[in-house]
C-alpha positions as CSV (number, residue, x, y, z in Angstrom):
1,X,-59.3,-70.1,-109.5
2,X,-60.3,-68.5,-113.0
3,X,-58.1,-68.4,-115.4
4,X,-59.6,-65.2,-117.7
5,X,-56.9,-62.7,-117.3
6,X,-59.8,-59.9,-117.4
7,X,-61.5,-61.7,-114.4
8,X,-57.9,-61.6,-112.8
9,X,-57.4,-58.2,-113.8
10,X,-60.6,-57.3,-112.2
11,X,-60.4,-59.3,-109.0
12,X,-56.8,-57.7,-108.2
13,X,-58.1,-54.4,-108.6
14,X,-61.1,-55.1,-106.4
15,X,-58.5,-56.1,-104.2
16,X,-56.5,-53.0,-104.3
17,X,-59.3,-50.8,-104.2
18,X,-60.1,-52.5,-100.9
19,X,-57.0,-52.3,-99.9
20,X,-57.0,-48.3,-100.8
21,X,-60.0,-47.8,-99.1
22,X,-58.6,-49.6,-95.9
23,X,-55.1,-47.4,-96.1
24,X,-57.1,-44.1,-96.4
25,X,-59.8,-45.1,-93.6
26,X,-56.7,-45.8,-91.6
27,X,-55.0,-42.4,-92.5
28,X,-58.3,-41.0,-91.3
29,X,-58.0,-43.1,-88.2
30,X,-54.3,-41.4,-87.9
31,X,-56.1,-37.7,-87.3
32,X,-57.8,-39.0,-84.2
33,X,-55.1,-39.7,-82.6
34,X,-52.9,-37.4,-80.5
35,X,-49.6,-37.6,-78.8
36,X,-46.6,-39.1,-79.5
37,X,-47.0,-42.1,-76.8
38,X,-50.5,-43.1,-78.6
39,X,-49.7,-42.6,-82.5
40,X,-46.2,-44.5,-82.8
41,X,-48.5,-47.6,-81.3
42,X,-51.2,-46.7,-83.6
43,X,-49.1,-46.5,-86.9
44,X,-47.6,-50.2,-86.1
45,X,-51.3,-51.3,-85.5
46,X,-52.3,-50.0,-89.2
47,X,-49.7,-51.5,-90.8
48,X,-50.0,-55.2,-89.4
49,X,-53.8,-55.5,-90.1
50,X,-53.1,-53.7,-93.9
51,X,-50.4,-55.9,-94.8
52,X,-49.1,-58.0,-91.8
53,X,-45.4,-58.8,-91.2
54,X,-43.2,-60.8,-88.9
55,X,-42.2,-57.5,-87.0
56,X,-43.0,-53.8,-88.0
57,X,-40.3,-50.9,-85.9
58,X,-40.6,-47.8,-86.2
59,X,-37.4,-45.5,-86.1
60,X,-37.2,-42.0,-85.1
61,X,-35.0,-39.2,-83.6
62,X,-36.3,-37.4,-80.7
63,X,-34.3,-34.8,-79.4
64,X,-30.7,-35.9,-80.1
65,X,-31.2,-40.0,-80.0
66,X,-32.5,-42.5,-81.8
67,X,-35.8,-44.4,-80.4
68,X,-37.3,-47.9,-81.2
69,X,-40.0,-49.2,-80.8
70,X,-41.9,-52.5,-82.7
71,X,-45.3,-54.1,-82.3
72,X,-44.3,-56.5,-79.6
73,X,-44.0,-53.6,-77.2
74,X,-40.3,-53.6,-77.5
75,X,-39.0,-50.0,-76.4
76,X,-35.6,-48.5,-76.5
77,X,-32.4,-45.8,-77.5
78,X,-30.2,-46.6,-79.8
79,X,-26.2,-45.4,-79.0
80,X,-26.3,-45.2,-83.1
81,X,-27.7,-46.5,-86.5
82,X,-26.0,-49.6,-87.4
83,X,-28.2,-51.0,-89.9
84,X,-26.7,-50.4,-93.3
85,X,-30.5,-50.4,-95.6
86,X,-31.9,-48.0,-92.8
87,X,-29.3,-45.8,-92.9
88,X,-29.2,-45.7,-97.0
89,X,-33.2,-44.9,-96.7
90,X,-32.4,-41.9,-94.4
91,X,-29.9,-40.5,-96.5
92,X,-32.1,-40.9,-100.2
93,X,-35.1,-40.3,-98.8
94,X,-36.3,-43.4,-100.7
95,X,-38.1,-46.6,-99.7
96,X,-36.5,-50.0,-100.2
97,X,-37.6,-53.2,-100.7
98,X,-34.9,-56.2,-100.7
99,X,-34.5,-59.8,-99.8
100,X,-33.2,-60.9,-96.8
101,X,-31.1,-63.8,-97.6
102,X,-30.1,-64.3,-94.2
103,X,-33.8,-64.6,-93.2
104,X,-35.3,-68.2,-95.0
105,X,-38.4,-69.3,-94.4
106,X,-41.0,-72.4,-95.6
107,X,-44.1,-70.3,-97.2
108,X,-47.0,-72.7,-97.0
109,X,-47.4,-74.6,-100.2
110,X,-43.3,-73.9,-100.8
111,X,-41.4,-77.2,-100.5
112,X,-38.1,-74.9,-100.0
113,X,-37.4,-72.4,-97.5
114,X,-36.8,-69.2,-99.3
115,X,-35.5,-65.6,-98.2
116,X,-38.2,-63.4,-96.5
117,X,-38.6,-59.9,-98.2
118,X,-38.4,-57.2,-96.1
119,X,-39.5,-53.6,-96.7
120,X,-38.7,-49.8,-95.5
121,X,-40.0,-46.6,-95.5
122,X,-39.1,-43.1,-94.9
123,X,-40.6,-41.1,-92.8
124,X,-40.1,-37.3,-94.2
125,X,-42.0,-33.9,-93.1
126,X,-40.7,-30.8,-95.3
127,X,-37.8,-32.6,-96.8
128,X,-37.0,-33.4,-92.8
129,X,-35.9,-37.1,-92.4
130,X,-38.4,-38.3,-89.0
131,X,-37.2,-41.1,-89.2
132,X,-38.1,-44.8,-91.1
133,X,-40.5,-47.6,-90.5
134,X,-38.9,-51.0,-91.0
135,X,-41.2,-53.8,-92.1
136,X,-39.8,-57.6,-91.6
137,X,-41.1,-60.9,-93.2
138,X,-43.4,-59.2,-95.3
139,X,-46.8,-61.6,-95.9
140,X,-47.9,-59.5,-98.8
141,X,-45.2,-58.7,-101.3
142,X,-47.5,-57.2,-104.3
143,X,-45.6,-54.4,-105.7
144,X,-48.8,-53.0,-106.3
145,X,-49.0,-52.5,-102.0
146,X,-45.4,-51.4,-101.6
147,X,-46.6,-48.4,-104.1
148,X,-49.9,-47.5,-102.1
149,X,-47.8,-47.7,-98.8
150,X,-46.1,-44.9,-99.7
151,X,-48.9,-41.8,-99.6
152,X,-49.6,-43.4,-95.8
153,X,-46.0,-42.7,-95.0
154,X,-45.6,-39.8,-95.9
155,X,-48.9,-38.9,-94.3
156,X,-47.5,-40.5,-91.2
157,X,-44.5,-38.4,-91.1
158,X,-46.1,-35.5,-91.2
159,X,-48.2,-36.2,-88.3
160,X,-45.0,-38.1,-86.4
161,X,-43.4,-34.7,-86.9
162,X,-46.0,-32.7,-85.8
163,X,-46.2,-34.8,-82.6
164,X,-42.5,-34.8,-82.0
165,X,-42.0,-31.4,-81.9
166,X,-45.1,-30.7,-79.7
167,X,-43.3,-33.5,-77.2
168,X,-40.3,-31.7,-77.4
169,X,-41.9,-28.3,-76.6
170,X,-43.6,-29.8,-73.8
171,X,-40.5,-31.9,-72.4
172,X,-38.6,-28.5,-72.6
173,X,-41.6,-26.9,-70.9
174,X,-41.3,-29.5,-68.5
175,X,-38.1,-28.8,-67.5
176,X,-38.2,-25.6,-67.5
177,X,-40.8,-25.9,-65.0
178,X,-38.8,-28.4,-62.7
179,X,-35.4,-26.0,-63.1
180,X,-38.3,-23.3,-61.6
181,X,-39.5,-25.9,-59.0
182,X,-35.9,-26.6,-58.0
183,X,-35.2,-22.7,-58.0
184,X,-37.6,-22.2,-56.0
185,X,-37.5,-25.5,-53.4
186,X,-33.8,-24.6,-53.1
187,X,-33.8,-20.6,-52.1
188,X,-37.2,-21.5,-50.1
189,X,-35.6,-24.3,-48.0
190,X,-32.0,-23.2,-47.9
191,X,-32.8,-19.4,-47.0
192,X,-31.2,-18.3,-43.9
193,X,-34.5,-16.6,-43.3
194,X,-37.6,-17.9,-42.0
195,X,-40.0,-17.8,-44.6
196,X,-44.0,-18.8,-44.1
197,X,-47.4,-18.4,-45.5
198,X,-50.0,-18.0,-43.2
199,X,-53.7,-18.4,-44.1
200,X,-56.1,-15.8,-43.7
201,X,-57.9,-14.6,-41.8
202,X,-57.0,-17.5,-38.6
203,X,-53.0,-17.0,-39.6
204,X,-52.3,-20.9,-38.9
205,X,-48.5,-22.1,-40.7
206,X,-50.2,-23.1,-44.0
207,X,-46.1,-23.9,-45.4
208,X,-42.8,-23.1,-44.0
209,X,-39.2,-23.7,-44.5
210,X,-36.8,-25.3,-42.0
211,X,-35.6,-21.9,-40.8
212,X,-38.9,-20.8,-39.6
213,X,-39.6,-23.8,-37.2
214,X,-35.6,-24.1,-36.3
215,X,-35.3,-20.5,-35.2
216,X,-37.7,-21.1,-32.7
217,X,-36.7,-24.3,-31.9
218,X,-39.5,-25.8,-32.8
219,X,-40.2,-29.5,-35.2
220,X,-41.8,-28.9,-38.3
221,X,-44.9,-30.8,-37.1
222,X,-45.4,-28.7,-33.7
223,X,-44.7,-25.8,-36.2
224,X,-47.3,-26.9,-38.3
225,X,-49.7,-26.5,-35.5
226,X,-49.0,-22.8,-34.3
227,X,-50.5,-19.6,-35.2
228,X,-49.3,-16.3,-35.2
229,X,-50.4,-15.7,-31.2
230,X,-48.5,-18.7,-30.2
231,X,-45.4,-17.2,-31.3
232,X,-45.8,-13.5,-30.5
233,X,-44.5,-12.5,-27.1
234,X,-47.0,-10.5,-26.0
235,X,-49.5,-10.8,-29.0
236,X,-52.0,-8.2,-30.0
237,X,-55.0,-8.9,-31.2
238,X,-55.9,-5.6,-32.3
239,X,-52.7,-4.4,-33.8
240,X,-51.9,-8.2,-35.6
241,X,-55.9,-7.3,-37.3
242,X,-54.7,-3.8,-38.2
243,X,-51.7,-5.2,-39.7
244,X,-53.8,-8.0,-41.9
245,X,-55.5,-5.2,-43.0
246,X,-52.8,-3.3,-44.3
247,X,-51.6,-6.1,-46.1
248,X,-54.9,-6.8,-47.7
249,X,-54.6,-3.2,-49.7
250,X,-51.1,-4.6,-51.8
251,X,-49.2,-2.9,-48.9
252,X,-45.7,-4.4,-47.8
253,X,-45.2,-4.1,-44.0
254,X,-42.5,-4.2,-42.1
255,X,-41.9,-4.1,-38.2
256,X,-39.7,-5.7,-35.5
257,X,-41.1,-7.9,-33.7
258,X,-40.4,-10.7,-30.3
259,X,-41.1,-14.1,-30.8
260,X,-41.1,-16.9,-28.7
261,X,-39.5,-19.8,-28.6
262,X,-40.6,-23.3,-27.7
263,X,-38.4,-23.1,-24.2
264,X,-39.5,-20.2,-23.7
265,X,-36.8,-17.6,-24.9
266,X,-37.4,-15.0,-27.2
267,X,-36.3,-13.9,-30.4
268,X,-36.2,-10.2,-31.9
269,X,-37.2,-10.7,-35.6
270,X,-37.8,-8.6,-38.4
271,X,-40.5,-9.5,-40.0
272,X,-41.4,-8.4,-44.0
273,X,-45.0,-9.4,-44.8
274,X,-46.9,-9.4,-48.5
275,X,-50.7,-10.5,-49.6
276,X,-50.5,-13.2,-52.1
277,X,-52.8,-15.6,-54.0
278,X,-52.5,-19.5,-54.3
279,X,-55.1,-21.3,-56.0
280,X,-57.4,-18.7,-55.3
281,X,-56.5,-18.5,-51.8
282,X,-55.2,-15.1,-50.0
283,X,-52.2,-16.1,-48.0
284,X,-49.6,-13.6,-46.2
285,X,-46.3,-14.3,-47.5
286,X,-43.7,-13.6,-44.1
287,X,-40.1,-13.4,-43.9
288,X,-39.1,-13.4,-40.1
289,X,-35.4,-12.0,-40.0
290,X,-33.2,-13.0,-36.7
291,X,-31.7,-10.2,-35.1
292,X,-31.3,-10.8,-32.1
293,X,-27.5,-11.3,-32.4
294,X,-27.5,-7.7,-34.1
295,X,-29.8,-6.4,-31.5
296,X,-27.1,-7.6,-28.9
297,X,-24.4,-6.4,-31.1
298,X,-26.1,-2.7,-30.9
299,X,-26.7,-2.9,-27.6
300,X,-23.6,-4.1,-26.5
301,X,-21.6,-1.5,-28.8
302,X,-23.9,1.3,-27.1
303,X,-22.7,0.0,-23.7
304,X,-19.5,0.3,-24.9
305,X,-19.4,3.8,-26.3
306,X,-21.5,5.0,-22.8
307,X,-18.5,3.1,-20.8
308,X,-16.2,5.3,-23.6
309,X,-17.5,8.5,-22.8
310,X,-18.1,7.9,-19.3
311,X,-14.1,7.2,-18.6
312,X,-13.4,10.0,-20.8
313,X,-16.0,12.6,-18.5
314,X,-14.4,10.9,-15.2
315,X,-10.9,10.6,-16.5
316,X,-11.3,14.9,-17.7
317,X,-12.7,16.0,-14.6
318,X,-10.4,13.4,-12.9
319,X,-7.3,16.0,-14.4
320,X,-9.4,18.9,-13.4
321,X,-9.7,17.9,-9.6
322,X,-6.1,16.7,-9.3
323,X,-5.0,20.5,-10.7
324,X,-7.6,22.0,-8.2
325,X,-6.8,19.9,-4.9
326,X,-2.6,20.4,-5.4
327,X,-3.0,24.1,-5.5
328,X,-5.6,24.4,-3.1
329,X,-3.4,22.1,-0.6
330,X,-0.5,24.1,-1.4
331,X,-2.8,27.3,-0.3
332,X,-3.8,25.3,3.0
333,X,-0.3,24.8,4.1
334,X,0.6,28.3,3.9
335,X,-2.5,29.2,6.2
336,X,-1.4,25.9,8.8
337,X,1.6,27.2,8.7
338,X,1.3,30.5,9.1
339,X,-1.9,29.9,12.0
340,X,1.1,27.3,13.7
341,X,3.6,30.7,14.0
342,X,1.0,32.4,15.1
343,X,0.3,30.5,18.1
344,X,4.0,30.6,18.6
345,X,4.0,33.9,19.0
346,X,1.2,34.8,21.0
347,X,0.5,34.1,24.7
348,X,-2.1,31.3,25.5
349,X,-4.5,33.7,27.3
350,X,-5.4,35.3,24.7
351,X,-8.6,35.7,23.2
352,X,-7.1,35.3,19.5
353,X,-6.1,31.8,20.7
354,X,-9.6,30.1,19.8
355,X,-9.6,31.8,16.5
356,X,-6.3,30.4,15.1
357,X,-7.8,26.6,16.9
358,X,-10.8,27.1,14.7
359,X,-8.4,28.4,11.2
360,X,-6.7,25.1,11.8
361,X,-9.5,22.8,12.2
362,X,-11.1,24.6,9.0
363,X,-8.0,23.9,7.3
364,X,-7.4,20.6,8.2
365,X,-11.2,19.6,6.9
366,X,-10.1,21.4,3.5
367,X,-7.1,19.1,3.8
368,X,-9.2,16.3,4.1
369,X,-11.3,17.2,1.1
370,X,-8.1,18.1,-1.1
371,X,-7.2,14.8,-0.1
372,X,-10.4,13.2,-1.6
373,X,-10.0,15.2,-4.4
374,X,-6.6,13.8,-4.9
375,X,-8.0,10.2,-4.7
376,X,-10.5,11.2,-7.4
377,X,-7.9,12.5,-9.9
378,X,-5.5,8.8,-9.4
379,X,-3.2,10.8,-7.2
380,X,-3.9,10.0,-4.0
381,X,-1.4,8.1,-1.7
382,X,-2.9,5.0,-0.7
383,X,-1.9,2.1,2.4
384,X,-3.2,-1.3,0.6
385,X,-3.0,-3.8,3.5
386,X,-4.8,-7.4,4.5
387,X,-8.3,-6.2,5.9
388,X,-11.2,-8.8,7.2
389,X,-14.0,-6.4,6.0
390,X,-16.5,-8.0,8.7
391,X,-14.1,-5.9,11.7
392,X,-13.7,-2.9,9.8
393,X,-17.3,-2.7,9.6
394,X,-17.4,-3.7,13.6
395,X,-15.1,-1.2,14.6
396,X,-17.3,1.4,12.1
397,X,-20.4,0.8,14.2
398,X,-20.7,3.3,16.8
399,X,-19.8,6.4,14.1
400,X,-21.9,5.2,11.8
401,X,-24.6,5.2,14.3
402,X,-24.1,8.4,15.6
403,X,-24.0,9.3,12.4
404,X,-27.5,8.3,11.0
405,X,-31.0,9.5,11.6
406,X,-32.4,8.8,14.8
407,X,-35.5,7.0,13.2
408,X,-32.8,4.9,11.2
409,X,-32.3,1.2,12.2
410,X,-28.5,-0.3,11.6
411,X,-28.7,-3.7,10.4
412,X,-25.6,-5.9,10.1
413,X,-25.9,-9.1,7.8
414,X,-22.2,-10.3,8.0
415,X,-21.2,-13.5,6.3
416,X,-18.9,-15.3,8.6
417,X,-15.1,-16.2,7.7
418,X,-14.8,-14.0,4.8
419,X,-11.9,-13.9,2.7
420,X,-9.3,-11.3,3.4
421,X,-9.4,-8.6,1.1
422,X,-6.7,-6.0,-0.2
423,X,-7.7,-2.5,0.4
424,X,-7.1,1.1,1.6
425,X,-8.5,1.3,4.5
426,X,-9.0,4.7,4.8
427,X,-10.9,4.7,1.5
428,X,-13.1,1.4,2.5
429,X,-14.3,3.3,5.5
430,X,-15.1,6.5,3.2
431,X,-17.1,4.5,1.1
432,X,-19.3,3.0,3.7
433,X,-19.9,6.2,5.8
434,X,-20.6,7.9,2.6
435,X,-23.1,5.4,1.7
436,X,-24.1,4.9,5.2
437,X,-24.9,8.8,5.3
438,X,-26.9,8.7,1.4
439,X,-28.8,5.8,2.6
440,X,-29.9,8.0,6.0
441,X,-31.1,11.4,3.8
442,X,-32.8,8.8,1.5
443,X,-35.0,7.7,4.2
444,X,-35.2,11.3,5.9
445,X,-37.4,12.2,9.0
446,X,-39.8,8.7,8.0
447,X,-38.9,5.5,10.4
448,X,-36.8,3.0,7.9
449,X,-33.8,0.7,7.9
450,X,-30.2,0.4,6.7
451,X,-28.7,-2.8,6.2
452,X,-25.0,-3.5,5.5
453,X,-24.6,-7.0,3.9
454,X,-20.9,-9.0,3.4
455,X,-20.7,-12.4,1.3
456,X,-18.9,-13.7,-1.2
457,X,-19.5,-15.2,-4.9
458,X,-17.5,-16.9,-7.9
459,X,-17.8,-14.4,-10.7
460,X,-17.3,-15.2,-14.5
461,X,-15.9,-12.3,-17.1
462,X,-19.4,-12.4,-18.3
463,X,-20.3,-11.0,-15.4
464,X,-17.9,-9.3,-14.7
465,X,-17.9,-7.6,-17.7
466,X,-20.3,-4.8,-17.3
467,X,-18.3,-3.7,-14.2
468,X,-17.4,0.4,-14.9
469,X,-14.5,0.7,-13.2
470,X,-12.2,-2.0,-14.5
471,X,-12.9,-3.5,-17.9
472,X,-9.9,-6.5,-17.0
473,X,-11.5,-8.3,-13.8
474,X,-10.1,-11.7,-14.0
475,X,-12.7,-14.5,-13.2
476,X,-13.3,-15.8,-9.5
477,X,-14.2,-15.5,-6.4
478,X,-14.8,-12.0,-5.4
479,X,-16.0,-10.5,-1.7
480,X,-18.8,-7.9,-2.0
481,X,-20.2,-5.1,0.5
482,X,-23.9,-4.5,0.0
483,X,-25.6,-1.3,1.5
484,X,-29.7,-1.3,1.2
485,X,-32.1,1.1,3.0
486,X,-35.6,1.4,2.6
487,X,-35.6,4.7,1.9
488,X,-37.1,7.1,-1.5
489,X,-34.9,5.4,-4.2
490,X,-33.2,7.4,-7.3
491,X,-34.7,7.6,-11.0
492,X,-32.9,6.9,-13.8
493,X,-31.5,10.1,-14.7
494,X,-30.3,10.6,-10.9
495,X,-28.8,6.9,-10.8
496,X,-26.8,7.6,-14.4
497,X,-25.0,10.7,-12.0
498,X,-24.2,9.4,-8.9
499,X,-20.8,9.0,-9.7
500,X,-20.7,12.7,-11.0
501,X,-18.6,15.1,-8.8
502,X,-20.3,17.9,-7.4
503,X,-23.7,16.3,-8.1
504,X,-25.8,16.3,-5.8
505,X,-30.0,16.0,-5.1
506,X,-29.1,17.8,-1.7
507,X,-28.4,21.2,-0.9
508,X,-25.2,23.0,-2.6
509,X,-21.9,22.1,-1.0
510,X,-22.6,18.6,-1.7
511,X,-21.4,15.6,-4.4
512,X,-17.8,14.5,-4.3
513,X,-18.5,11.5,-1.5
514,X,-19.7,9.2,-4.0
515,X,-17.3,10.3,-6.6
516,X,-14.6,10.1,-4.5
């Protein structure tokens, strides 16, 4: 080693200069470098093959904690700053050098272990504090390096900076794109609605939420499988390419529709339909609506207020009979009466004799039909008794035969050992003759056949439910009377009327049988 101090003199600024030119190729190294992952590594790698040290940390506050990291990989938050000399650098925004007398060490060519020297710098961008770098067991302690440190950290801070708010923009970009992904996942899988995008043009389930396949009781992987013509009822191929194309001109359609289930069933839907693009892909954007319940609801509200209106009609006209048939029966008695005095009076030879017979038959039929018109209005006196419907019908036979069209066959279908029933019997055998007698003009001067069939069946209040005449039929079994023929039929409008008085597809004079 020379001992000329201008050799030395020159020598440690050759050494400096090197060392210059190292720093500034490595703050040229720093620009190269992008995010904040990849320069905190770099910085640490700079500074331990510039000046080397037992451990080199960086500090610095991201967001609202304190990170660490060090050259030996180590990586973690910090709860708070406890160290006193890095907390005294953050708040002077100077660097500090000191001796860390806790620390000793044997130097090679030291007989004694002295303190290592230990060395930090601030990290400041725009009068910011980033944060500090934190330099232990310094092997190079020339003052002359702690001073040409100093332009490299404060280069580094800038670019720390820089990098920490670009990681914060793009953390809070992140999660403001997972809060959207969540948005999204959440109303897309939670919607009551069934909501699917079908591809174009082969309109296969492309992605689907758990409403879609579950309405149609169907597992997300069969679901995944269908197309829109395994779902429609009665699919259309025209109409569902007519639709696409209506959608492909930005046009939101809307329609009911039936779809069908995996068993089988079917589903009215309302369905909401909208073109949209995916990665460059055209997809149909569907929302299928249940409705069947409110379909039911409507329908069953309808039957209600047609039930309504109906009762109201028969329970009017009901009112208006009852008025009609007591005055008119008061009328009749007066002309029995009168025909009874007459006869009375009168000697049996005479010719006047078959007149009053014939004004009392005449007025006992208009008895009979003020008495059906008293049964119409509620008024009419009735004998309920115990009746095995299978004799009535027996002992019915021969007038109902008599009673039919010659080229009309009887047919009795009796169940044996029916129930006993509680009934007028009076009205039961109006009811069948008047059928008997509809079923007869149905068929008309054609050959055809009239069958009267008795059973018996358990009925539930669902069924039971859509009866007209009583809306509070209690549940179980119940004995029925079925009359058939094979004759013209009735259309929908005639069949809405038959229970109409004076209504009739016959000639005039008819329609209170059925009524009654």
């Amino acid at each position: 080693m020379t001992n000329d101090p201008i050799e030395q003199r020159l020598m440690e600024l050759g050494r400096s200069k090197a060392r210059l030119e190292l720093v500034n190729r490595q703050l040229i190294s720093l620009t190269t470098v992008t995010g904040l992952d990849n320069l905190v590594p770099h910085i640490l790698d700079i500074l331990m093959q510039t000046v080397g040290a037992a451990n080199i940390t960086i500090i610095f506050r991201l967001n609202n904690s304190w990170l660490l990291r060090d050259v030996y990989g180590t990586s973690r938050e910090l709860s708070e700053l406890d160290n006193r000399e890095v907390i005294e650098v953050l708040e002077t925004g100077k660097a500090m050098r000191f001796m860390d007398s806790g620390n000793a060490v044997a130097y090679p060519g030291q007989s004694e272990t002295i303190a290592v020297e230990n060395w930090i710098f601030p990290l400041i961008s725009h009068d910011r504090k980033i944060g500090v770098v934190c330099m232990d067991g310094m092997q190079l302690t020339h003052g002359e390096i702690f001073a040409e440190l100093k332009p490299f950290f404060i280069y580094a801070g800038l670019m720390l900076d820089n990098e920490i708010s670009n990681y914060s923009q793009l953390a809070e970009a992140h999660q403001r794109l997972q809060d959207s992904e969540t948005l999204y996942r959440t109303l897309f899988d939670k919607s009551p609605d069934g909501i699917v995008l079908w591809s174009v043009p082969d309109l296969k389930a492309m992605q689907f939420n758990a409403a879609a396949h579950k309405m149609l009781d169907y597992s997300a992987e069969e679901f995944s499988h269908l197309t829109v013509q395994d779902i429609e009822n009665n699919p259309n191929t025209e109409m569902i390419l007519t639709t696409i194309e209506k959608v492909r001109h930005n046009r939101d359609v809307s329609f009911e529709s039936i779809h069908r289930t995996r068993t089988g069933g079917i589903k009215s839907v309302f369905v909401s339909l909208i073109m949209v693009e995916i990665a460059g892909r055209p997809l149909i954007l569907a929302i299928h609506r249940n409705i069947t319940e409110l379909k039911q609801a409507e329908a069953e509200r309808h039957r209600l207020e047609q039930q309504m209106l109906h009762a109201q009609k028969l329970e009017s006209l009901g009112v208006l009979a009852g008025g009609i048939a007591h005055d008119f029966n008061n009328i009749l008695m007066v002309i029995i009466g009168n025909a009874d005095l007459a006869l009375m009076h009168i000697n049996n030879t005479s010719p006047i004799v078959d007149n009053l017979h014939q004004i009392e038959k005449a007025a006992a039929r208009a008895a009979d039909l003020a008495k059906q018109m008293l049964a119409y209005s509620g008024r009419g006196k009735f004998l309920i008794e115990n009746l095995d419907l299978n004799s009535l019908l027996d002992e019915m036979l021969h007038m109902l035969q008599v009673s039919i069209s010659k080229k009309a066959i009887l047919r009795f279908n009796m169940h044996q050992h029916l129930p006993t029933i509680e009934a007028d019997a009076t009205q039961l055998r109006q009811i069948v003759m008047n059928l008997v007698i509809n079923a007869s003009e149905a068929i008309g001067e054609k050959s055809g056949v009239i069958s009267i069939t008795t059973g018996c069946m358990e009925c539930d209040h669902c069924y039971l439910r859509d009866v007209w005449l009583d809306e509070n039929l209690s549940g179980g079994l119940y004995v029925y009377m079925e009359i058939s023929d094979s004759g013209c039929g009735m259309d929908r409008e005639t069949l809405s009327k038959i229970f109409d008085p004076f209504f009739t597809t016959k000639f005039t004079g008819r329609g209170l049988g059925m009524a009654a």
